[in-house]
mmCIF file of the N, C-alpha and C atoms, coordinates in Angstrom:
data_MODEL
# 
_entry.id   MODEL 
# 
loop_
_atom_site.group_PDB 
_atom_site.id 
_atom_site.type_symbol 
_atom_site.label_atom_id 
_atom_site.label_alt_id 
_atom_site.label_comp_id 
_atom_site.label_asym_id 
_atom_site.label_entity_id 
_atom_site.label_seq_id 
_atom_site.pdbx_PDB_ins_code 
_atom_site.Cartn_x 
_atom_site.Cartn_y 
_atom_site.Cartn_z 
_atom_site.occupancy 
_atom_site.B_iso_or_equiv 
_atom_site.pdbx_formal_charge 
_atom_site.auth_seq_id 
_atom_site.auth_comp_id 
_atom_site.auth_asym_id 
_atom_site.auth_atom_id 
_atom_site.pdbx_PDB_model_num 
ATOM 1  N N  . UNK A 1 1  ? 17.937 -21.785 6.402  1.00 0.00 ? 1  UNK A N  1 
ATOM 2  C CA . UNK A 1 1  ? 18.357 -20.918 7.515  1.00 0.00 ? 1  UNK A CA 1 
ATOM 3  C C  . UNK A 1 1  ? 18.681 -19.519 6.992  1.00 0.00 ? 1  UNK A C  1 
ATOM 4  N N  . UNK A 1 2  ? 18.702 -18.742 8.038  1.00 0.00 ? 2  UNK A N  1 
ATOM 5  C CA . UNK A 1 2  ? 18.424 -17.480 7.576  1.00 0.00 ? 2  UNK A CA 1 
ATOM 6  C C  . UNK A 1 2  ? 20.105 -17.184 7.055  1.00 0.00 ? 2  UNK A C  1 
ATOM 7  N N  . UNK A 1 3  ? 21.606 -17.808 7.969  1.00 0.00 ? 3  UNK A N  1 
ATOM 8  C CA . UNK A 1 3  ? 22.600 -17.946 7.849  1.00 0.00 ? 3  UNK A CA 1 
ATOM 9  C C  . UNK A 1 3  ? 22.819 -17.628 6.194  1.00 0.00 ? 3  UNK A C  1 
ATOM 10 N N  . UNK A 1 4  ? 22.129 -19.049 5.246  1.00 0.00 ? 4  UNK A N  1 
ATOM 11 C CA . UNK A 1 4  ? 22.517 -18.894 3.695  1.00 0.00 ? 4  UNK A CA 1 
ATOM 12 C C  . UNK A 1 4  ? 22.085 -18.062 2.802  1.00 0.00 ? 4  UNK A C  1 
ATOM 13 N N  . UNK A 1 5  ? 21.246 -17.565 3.593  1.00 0.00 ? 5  UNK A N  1 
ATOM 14 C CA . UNK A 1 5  ? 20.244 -16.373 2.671  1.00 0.00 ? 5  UNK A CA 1 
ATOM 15 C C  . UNK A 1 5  ? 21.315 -14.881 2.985  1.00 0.00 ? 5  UNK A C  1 
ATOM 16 N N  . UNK A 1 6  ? 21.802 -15.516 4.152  1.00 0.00 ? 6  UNK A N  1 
ATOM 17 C CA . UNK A 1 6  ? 22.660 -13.464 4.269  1.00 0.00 ? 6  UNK A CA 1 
ATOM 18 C C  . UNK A 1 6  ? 23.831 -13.829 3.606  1.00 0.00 ? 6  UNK A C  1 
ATOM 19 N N  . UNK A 1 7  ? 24.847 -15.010 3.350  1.00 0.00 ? 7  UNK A N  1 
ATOM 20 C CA . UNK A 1 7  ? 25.507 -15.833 2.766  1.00 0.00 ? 7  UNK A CA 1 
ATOM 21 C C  . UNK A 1 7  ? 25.758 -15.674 1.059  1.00 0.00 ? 7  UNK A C  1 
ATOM 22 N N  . UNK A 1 8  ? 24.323 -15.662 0.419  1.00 0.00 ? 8  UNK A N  1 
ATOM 23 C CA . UNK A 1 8  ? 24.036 -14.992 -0.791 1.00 0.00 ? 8  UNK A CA 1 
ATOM 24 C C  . UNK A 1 8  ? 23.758 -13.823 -1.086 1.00 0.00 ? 8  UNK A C  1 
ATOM 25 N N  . UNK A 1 9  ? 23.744 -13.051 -0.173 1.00 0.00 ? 9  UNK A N  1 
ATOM 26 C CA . UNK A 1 9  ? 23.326 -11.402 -0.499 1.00 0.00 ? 9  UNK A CA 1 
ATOM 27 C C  . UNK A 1 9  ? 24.985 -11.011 -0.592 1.00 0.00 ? 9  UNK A C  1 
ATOM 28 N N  . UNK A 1 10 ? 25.412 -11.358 0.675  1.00 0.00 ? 10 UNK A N  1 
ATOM 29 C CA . UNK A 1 10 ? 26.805 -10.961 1.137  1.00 0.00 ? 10 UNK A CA 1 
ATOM 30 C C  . UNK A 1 10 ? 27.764 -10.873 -0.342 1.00 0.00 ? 10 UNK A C  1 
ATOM 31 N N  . UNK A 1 11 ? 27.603 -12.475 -0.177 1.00 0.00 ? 11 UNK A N  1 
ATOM 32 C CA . UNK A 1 11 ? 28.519 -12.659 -2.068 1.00 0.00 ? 11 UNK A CA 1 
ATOM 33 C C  . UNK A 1 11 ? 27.696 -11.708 -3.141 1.00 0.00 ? 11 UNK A C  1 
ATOM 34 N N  . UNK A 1 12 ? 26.643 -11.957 -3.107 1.00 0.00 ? 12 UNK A N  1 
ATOM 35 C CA . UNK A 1 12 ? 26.450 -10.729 -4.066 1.00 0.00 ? 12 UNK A CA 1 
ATOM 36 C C  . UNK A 1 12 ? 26.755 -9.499  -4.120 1.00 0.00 ? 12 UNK A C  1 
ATOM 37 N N  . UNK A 1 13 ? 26.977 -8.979  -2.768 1.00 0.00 ? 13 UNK A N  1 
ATOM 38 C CA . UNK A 1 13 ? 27.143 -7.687  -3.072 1.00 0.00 ? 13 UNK A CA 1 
ATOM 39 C C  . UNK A 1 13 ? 28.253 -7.108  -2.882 1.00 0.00 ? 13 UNK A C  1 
ATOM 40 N N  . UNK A 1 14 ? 29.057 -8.513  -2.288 1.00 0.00 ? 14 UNK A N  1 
ATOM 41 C CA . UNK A 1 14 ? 31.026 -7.806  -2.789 1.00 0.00 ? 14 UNK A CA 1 
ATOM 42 C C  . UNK A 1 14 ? 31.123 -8.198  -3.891 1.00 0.00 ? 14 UNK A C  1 
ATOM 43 N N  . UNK A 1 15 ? 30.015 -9.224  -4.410 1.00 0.00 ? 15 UNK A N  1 
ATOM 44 C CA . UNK A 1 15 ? 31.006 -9.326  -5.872 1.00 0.00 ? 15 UNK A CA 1 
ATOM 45 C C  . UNK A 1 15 ? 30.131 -8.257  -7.393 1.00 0.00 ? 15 UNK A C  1 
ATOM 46 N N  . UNK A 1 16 ? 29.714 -7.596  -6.900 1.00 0.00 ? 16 UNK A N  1 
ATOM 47 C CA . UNK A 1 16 ? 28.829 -6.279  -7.611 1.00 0.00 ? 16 UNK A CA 1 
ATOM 48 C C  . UNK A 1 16 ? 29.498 -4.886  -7.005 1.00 0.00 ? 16 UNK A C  1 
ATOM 49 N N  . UNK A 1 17 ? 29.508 -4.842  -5.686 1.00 0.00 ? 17 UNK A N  1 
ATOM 50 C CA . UNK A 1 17 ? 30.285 -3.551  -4.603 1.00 0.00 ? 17 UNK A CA 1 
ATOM 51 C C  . UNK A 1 17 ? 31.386 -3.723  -4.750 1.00 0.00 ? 17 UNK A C  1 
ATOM 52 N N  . UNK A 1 18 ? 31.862 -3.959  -4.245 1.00 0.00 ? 18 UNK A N  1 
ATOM 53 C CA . UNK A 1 18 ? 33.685 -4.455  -3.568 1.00 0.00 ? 18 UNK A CA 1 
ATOM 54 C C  . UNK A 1 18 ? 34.500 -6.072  -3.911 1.00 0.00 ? 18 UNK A C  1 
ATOM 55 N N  . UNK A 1 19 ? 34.501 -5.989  -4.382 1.00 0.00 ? 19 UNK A N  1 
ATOM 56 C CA . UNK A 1 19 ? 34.948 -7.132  -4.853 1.00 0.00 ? 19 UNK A CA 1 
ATOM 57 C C  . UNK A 1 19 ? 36.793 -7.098  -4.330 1.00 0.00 ? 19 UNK A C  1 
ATOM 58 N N  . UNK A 1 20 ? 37.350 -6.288  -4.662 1.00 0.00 ? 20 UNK A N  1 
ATOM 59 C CA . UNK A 1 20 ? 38.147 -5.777  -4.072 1.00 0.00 ? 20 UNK A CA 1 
ATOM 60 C C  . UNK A 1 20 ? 38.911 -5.623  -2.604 1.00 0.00 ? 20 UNK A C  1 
ATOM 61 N N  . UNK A 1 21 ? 37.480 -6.174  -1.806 1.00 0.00 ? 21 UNK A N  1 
ATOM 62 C CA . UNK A 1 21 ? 37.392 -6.376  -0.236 1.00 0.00 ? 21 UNK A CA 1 
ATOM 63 C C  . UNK A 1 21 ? 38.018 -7.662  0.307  1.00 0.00 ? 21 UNK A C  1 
ATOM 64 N N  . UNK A 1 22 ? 37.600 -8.681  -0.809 1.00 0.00 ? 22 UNK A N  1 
ATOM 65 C CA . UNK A 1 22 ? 37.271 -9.859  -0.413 1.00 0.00 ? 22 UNK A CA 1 
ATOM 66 C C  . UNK A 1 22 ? 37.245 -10.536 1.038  1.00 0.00 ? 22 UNK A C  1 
ATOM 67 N N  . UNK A 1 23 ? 36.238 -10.198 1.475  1.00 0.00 ? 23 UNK A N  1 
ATOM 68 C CA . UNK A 1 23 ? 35.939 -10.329 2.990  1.00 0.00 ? 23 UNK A CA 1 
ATOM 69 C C  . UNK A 1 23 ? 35.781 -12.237 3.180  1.00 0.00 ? 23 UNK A C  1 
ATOM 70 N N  . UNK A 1 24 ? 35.875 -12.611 3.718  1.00 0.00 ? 24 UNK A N  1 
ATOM 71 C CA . UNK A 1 24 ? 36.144 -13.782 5.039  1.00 0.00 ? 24 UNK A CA 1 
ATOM 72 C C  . UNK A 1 24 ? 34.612 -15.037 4.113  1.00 0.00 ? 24 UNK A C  1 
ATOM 73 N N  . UNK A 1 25 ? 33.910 -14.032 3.902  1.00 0.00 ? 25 UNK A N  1 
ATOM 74 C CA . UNK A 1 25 ? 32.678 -14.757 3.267  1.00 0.00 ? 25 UNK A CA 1 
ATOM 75 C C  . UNK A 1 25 ? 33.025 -15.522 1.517  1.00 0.00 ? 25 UNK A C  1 
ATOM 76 N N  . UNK A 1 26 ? 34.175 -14.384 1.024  1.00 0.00 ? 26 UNK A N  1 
ATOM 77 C CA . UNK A 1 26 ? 34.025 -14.576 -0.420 1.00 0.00 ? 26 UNK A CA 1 
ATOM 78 C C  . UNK A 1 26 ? 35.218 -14.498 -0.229 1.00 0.00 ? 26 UNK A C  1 
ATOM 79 N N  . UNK A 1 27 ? 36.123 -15.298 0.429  1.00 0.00 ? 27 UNK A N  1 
ATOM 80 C CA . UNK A 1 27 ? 37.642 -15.767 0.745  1.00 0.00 ? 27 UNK A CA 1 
ATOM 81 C C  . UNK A 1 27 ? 37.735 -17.243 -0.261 1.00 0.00 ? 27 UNK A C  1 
# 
């Protein structure tokens, strides 16, 4: 599903960008 694929970008790119954010996804 397309869900886990935005799922893995997401984590990737707070945890490369913002990590700092830790948004709801990478809670």
């Amino acid at each position: 599903m397309k869900e886990e694929s935005f799922l893995r970008t997401w984590k990737g790119f707070t945890a490369t960008h913002s990590p700092k954010i830790c948004p709801p996804a990478n809670a």
